[in-house]
N, C-alpha and C positions, 0 to 999 in steps of 0.2 A: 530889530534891525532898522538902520536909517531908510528912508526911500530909496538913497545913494547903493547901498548894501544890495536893497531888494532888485534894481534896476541890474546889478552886477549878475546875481545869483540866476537872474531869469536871463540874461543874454549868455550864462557860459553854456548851458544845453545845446542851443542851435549853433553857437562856434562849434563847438568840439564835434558834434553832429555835422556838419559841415567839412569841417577837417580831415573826418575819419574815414567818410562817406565811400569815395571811391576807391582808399587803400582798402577799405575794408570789405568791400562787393571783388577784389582783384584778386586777395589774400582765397576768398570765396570759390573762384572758380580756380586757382590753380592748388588748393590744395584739398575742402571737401565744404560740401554747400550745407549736410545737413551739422555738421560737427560746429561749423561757424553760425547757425541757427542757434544750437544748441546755449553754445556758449553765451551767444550776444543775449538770451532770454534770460538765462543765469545772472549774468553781469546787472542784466536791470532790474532782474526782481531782486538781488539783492543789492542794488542801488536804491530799489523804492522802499524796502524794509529800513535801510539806514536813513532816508530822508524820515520817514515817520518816527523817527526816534531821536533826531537832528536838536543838539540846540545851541550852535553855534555859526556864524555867519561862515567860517570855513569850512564843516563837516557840510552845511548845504550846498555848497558850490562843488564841493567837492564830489556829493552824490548827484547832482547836476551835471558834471562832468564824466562821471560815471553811467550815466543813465544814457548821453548820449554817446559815447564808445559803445554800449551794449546794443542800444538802437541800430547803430547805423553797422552791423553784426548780423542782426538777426533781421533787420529789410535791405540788407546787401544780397541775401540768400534765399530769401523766401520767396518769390514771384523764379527765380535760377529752378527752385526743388518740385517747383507746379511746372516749369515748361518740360524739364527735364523726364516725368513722370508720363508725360502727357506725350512725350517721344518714343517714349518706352512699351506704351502702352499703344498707340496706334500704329498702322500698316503702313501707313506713308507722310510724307513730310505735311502735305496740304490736308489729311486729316489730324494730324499733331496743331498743325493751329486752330483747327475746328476745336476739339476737345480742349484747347488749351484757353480758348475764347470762352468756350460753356462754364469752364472752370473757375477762369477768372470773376464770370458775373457771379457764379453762386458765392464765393469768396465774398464777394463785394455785397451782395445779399445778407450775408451773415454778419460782416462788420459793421455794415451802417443799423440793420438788427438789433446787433449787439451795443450797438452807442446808443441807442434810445434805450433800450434797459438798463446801461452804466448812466446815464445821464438822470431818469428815475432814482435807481439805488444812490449814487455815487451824492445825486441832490441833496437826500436825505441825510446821507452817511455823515457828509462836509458839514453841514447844520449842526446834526447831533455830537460827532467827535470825528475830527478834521484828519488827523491820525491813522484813525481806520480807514478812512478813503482813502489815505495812500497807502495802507497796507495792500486794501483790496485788489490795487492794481498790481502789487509785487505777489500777490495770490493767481493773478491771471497770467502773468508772463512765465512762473513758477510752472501751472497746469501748461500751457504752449511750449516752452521744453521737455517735459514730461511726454508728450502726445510726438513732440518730432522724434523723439528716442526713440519711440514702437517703430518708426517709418526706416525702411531698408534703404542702406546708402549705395545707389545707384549709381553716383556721379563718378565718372572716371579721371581721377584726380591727374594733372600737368603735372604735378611735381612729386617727389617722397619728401618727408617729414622731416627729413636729415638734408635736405637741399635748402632750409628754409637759411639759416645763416651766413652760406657760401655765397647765397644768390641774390642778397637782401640789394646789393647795388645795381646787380644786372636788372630787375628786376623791376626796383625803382622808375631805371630809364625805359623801359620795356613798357609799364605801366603809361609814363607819361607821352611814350610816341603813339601808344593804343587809342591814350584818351584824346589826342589831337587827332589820330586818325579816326576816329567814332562823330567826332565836332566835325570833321571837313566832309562826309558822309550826307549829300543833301537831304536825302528822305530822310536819313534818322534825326539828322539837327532838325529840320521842319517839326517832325510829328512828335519829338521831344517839346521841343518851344510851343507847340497847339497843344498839347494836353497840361500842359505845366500852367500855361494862360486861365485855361478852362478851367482847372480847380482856383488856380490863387489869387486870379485877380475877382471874384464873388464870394472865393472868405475873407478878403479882406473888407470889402463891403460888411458881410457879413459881422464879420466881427470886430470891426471898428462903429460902423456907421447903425446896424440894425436897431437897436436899444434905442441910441439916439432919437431915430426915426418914429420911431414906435412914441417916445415919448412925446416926440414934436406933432404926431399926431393928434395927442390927447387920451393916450392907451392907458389904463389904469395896470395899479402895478401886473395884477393876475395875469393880463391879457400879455403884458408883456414875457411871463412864464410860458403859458401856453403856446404863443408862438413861437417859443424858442422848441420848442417840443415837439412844434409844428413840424417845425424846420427842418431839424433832425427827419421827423419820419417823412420830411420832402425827399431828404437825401434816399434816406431806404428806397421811395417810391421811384428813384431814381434809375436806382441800381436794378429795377425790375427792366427799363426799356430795352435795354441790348439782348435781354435773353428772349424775346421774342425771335421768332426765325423768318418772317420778312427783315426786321431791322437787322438782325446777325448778319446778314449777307450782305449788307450794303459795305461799300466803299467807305475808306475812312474819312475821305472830302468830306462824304455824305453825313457821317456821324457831326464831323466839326461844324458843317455849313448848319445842323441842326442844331446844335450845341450852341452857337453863335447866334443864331435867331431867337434861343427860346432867352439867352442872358440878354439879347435888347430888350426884345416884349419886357423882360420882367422888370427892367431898370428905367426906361425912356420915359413911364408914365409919371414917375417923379419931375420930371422937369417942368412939366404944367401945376405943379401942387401938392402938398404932402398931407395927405387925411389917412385915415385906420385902411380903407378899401387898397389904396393906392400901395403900401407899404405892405399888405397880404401878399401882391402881386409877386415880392421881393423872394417868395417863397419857392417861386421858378429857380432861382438861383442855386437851391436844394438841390431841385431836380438836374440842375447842370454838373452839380457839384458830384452826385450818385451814379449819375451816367458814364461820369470821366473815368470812376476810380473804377468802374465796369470795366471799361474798354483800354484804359492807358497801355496796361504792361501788353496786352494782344497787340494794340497800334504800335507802340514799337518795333515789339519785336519781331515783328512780320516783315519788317524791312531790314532786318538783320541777318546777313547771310553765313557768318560764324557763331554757331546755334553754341560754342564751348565757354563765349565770354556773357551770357545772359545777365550774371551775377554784376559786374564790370559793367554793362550798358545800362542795365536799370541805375545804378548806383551815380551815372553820371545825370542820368533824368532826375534824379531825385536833390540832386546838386544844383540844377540848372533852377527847379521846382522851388528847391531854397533862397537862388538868386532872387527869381521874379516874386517870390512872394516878399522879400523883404525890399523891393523896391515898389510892391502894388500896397504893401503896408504903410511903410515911410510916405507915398505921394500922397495916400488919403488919410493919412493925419495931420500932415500938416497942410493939407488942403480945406480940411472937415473945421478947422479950428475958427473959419468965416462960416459955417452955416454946415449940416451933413448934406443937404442937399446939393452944395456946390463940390462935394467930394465925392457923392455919387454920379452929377455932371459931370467932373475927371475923370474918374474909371471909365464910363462910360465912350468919354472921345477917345479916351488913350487904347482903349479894348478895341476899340472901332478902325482904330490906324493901324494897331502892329497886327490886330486880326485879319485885318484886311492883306497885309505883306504876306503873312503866313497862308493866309487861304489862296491866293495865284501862285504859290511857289508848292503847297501841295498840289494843286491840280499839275505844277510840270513835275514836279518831281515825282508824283504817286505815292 
């Protein structure tokens, strides 16, 4: 394929991902959270089995297109099937968020985990035969609907199955007054926009600007492996902070006001100079990145007082998440293209200003 080709193929996953996003988290809660799980894992493991078997520029756009329908399916409903569980399960509403917080960090434990062992294996795999690494992942989304099948569908579905056609227009407009009234909702637009910051504008760093850095250091290739490894198990180490039970308890300001501190430390020392020491420090951005995916879907949803559109409200944070990262993307590459340093300067003021808006408007909003 031309570059032209490959530039297509990699842009149509996060369209169509984007696209589907919130019809597809809406479709979730009004008709079953675990069956829309089910499916969206289905869809992309065998999107990932056809991409490994792809050998033309349309079959891969095509399972690119498919991969991201089945995604945005199966993370429409999955954070909806842990709150709901977690309602079920406890006595009262203020212990549902408790266990539903505990839940999410161990979750968030086991995925970043689980990505330092894909990122091992998956290393290898790509090396030896590129192929089976993309099987391997239509192997893991394969075993994840397999495992939601065992789990008993709790959710008490808005609509029956035979309403789906009649209602496809009421619906529609239904959908779109929900999701402007979920946007006009101050707590929820704030602590949407503060979590969404907090993961995307430090992978974009991360994975535009890190490599660079490292190289402009004078890192040899190795080191630059190994940090990358690092990095990952920053995030893991990340994901360890919130389940402590002083930190559980704090306020969400509190989380973000830390969250916010610990991404300047780890960026501002670039602006005096770029050596190996300096560029470890970047490795905090890990730990911001681990802490977020900890706490997001609990900081949300705590400020969501219709506990029936879970599926719907995450699915809009995750939209919103796609916005800023495709805008904390585009400003630091075409900023990085004078030097990485002056693209990590950018993020850095621009993180500074909208954080700053976002941090006085959670303190009044809560």
């Amino acid at each position: 394929m031309s570059y032209a080709q490959i530039g297509i193929a990699q842009a149509a996953f996060p369209i169509v991902l984007f696209l589907c996003q919130i019809t597809a988290g809406r479709i979730a809660d009004l008709y079953s959270h675990k069956w829309c799980n089910v499916s969206g894992n289905l869809l992309a493991a065998a999107a990932y089995f056809a991409y490994a078997n792809a050998e033309s520029f349309y079959s891969v756009v095509l399972a690119e297109c498919a991969i991201g329908v089945g995604l945005a399916f199966s993370e429409g409903a999955d954070t909806a099937l842990q709150r709901h569980y977690a309602s079920r399960v406890a006595r009262s509403a203020v212990a549902a968020d408790d266990l539903f917080a505990q839940v999410s960090v161990r979750i968030a434990k086991l995925r970043q985990g689980g990505r330092c062992f894909a990122y091992l294996i998956g290393g290898w795999a790509v090396v030896s035969q590129p192929r089976l690494a993309i099987c391997l992942v239509g192997v893991v989304f394969t075993i994840a609907a397999a495992v939601v099948l065992c789990v008993p569908n709790i959710h008490q579905t808005q609509r029956r199955a035979g309403e789906v056609l009649r209602s496809i227009k009421h619906e529609g407009r239904d959908t779109i007054a929900y999701v402007r009234s979920t946007w006009q909702h101050g707590p929820l637009r704030w602590r949407m926009l503060a979590m969404a910051i907090c993961v995307q504008v430090p992978a974009a760093i991360m994975m535009v600007l890190f490599t660079q850095l490292l190289i402009a250091a004078g890192a040899p290739d190795f080191v630059v492996g190994i940090s990358w490894i690092a990095f990952i198990a920053s995030c893991w180490a990340g994901a360890h902070i919130p389940g402590f039970k002083r930190v559980a308890r704090q306020t969400p300001l509190w989380h973000y006001t830390c969250l916010c501190a610990v991404f300047a430390m780890s960026t501002v020392w670039l602006v005096f100079g770029v050596n190996l020491w300096c560029v470890l420090l970047l490795l905090g951005l890990g730990v911001v990145i681990g802490w977020t995916d900890a706490i997001a879907g609990p900081v949300v949803l705590k400020a969501l007082q219709d506990k029936e559109n879970v599926a719907t409200v995450m699915s809009v944070h995750r939209t919103i998440e796609a916005i800023v990262a495709s805008i904390a993307f585009l400003v630091t590459g075409f900023v990085s293209t004078s030097g990485p340093r002056n693209g990590v300067l950018v993020c850095l003021v621009m993180f500074v200003l909208v954080a700053s808006i976002i941090w006085f408007k959670l303190r009044r909003h809560g």
